[in-house]
C-alpha positions as semicolon CSV with decimal commas, in nm:
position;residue;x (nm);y (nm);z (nm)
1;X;-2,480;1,505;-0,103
2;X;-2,830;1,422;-0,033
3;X;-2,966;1,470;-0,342
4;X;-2,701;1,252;-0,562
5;X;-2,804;0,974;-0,270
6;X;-3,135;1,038;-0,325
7;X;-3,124;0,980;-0,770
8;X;-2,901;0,741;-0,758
9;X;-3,196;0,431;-0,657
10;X;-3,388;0,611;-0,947
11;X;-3,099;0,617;-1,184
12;X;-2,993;0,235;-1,126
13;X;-3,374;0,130;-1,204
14;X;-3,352;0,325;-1,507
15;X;-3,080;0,188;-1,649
16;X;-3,191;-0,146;-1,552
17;X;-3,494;-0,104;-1,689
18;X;-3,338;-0,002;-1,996
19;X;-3,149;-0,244;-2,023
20;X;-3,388;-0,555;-1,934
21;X;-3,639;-0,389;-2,243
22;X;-3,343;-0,374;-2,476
23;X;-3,225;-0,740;-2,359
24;X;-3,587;-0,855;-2,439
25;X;-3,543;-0,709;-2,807
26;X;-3,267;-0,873;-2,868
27;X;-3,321;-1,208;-2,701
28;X;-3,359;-1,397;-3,031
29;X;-2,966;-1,297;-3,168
30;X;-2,869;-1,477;-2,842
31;X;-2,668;-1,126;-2,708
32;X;-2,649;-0,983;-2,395
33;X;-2,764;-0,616;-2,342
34;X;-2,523;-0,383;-2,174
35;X;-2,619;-0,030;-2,053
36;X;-2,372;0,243;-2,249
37;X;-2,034;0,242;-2,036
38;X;-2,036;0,519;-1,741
39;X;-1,702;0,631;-1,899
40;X;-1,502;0,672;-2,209
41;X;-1,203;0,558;-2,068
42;X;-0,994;0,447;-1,750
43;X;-1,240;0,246;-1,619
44;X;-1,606;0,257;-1,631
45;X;-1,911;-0,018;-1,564
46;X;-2,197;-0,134;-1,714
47;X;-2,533;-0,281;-1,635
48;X;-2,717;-0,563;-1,754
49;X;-2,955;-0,773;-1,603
50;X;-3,030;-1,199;-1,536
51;X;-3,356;-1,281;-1,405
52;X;-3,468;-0,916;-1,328
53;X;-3,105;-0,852;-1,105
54;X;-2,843;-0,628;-1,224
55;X;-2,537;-0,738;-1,300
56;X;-2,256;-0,514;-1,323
57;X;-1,885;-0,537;-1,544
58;X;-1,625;-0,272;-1,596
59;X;-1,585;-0,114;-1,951
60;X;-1,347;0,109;-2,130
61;X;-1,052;0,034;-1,893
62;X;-0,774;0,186;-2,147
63;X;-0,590;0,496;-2,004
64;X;-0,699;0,830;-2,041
65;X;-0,534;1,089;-2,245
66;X;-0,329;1,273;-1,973
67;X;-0,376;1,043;-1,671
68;X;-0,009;0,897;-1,564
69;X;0,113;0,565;-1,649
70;X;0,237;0,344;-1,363
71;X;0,446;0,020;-1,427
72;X;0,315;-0,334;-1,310
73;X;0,236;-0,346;-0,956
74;X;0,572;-0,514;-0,786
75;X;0,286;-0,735;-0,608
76;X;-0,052;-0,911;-0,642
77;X;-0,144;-0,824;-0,223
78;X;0,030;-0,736;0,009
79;X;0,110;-0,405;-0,039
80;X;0,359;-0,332;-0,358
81;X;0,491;-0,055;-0,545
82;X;0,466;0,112;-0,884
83;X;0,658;0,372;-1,018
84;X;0,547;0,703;-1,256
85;X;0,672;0,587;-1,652
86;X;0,742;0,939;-1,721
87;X;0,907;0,989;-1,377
88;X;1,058;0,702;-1,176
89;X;1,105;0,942;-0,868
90;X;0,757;0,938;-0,812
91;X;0,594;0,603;-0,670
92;X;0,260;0,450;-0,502
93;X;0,119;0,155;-0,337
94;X;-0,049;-0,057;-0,488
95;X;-0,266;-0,388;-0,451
96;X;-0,277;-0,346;-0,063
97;X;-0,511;-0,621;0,038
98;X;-0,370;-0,855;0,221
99;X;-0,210;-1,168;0,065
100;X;-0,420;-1,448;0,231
101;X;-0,245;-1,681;0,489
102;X;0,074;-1,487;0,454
103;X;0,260;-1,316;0,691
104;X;0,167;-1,472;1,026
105;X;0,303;-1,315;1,293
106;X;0,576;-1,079;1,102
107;X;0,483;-0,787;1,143
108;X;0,732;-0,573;0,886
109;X;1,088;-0,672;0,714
110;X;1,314;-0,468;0,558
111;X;1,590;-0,597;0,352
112;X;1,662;-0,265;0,267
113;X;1,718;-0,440;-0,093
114;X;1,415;-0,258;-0,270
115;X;1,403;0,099;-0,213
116;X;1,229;0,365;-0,398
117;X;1,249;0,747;-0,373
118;X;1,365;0,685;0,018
119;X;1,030;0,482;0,082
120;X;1,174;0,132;0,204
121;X;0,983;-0,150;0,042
122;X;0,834;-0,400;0,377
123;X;0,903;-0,778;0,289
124;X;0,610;-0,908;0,505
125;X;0,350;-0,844;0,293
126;X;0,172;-0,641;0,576
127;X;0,262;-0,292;0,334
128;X;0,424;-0,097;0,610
129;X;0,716;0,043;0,436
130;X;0,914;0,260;0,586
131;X;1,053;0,622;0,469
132;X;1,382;0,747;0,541
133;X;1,456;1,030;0,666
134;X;1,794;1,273;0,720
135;X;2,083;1,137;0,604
136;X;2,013;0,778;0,640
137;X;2,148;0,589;0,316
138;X;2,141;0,249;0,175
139;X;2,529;0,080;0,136
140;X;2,650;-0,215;-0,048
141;X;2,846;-0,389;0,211
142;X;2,586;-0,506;0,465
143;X;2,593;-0,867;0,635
144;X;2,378;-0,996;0,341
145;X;2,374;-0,792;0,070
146;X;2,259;-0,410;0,071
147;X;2,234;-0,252;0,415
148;X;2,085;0,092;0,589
149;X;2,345;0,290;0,719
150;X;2,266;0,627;1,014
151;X;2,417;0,918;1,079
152;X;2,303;1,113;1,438
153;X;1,997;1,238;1,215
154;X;1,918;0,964;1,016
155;X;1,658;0,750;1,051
156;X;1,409;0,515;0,884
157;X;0,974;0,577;1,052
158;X;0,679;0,353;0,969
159;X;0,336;0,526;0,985
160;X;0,171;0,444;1,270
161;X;-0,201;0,516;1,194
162;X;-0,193;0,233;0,905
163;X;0,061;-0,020;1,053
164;X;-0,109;-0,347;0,963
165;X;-0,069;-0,652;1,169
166;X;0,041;-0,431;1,507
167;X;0,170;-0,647;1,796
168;X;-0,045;-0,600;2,047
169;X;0,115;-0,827;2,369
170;X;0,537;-0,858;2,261
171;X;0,753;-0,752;2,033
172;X;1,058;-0,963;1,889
173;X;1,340;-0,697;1,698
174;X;1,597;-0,910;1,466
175;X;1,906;-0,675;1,292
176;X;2,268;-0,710;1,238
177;X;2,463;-0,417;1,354
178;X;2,827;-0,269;1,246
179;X;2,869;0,038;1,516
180;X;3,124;0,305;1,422
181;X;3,201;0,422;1,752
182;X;3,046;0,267;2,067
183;X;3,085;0,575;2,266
184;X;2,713;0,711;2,440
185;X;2,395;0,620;2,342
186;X;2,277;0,492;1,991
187;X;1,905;0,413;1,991
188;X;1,764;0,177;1,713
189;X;1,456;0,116;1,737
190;X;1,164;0,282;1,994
191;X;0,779;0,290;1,943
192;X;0,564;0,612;1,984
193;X;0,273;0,630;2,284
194;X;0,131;0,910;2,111
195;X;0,146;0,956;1,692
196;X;0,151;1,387;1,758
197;X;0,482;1,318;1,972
198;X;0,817;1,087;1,852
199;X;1,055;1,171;2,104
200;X;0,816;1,010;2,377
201;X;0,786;0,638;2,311
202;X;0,690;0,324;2,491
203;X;0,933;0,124;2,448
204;X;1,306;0,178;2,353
205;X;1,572;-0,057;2,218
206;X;1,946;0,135;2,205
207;X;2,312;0,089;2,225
208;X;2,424;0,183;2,541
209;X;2,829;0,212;2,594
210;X;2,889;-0,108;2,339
211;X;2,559;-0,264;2,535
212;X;2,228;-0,358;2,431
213;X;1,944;-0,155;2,650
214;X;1,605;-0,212;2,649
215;X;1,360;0,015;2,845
């Protein structure tokens, strides 16, 4: 590792310096001198130089032969998703900065209206889907439109090491709920004091007897 850090100041003069003498050779056809691209394909840059400072582009952006093709990111920021061509069941973020101005105070929403290979798409903008987990299911017949429904094991888990936008002094849940069976406890929602261990959280919204229960 310290050698490649200790080249690379000696490779970027070269190629600047190649490509300033070529630029001066060439200075009377008007074009601009570009070192050779740093790849063949899927994405590489090149150098050139304005007034003795580099100036970088990217070059050869087409696809490699063999590297997967992923449909159109469903966002610009944000945080959206794009799915393998050659298999939808497979799916990534993408274009995770976040949107500017957007969001505010939301921290996460989920429709439950986009869902991809159980990985819940988050409406914010902030990018914290969630994944579900266990029998947990997405119905047709929810209050407005598609809806999650839970079994005793199923349940729906952001990750809470990249949660962007975390509330930090309250916390404000909004859901419509169609119970089965009111009998016992139901919890809905609960947050985790530590990551390592999910069954001891800080704070805990449930169904108690038909009741709402906060703790």
């Amino acid at each position: 590792m310290m050698k490649f850090i200790a080249a690379l100041p000696f490779l970027f003069v070269f190629m600047l310096q190649e490509c300033c003498a070529a630029k001066s050779s060439t200075a009377s056809t008007g074009k601009t001198c570009w070192t050779e691209c740093t790849k063949t394909c899927g994405g590489g840059t090149q150098v050139t130089c304005a007034n003795n400072t580099a100036v970088t582009r990217t070059c050869n952006t087409i696809r490699c032969p063999g590297d997967p093709e992923w449909t159109k990111c469903t966002l610009t920021c944000g945080g959206g998703m794009q799915k393998n061509v050659d298999n939808s069941s497979i799916i990534r973020t993408c274009n995770t900065m976040a949107c500017p101005g957007d969001a505010g105070c939301l921290s996460a929403y989920l429709s439950f209206e986009h869902v991809y290979n159980h990985i819940v798409y988050d409406e914010s903008h902030n990018g914290n889907a969630g994944t579900m987990h266990g029998c947990a299911r997405i119905v047709n017949n929810g209050k407005f439109g598609k809806g999650l429904e839970l079994s005793e094991d199923g349940n729906v888990t952001f990750d809470v090491e990249k949660f962007h936008n975390r509330p930090t002094d309250a916390i404000t849940i909004a859901l419509w709920l169609n119970l089965s069976q009111i009998n016992g406890s139901h919890e809905l929602f609960f947050t985790c004091g530590t990551p390592e261990l999910y069954n001891m959280g800080d704070y805990h919204f449930a169904i108690d007897s038909g009741k709402s229960s906060v703790a």
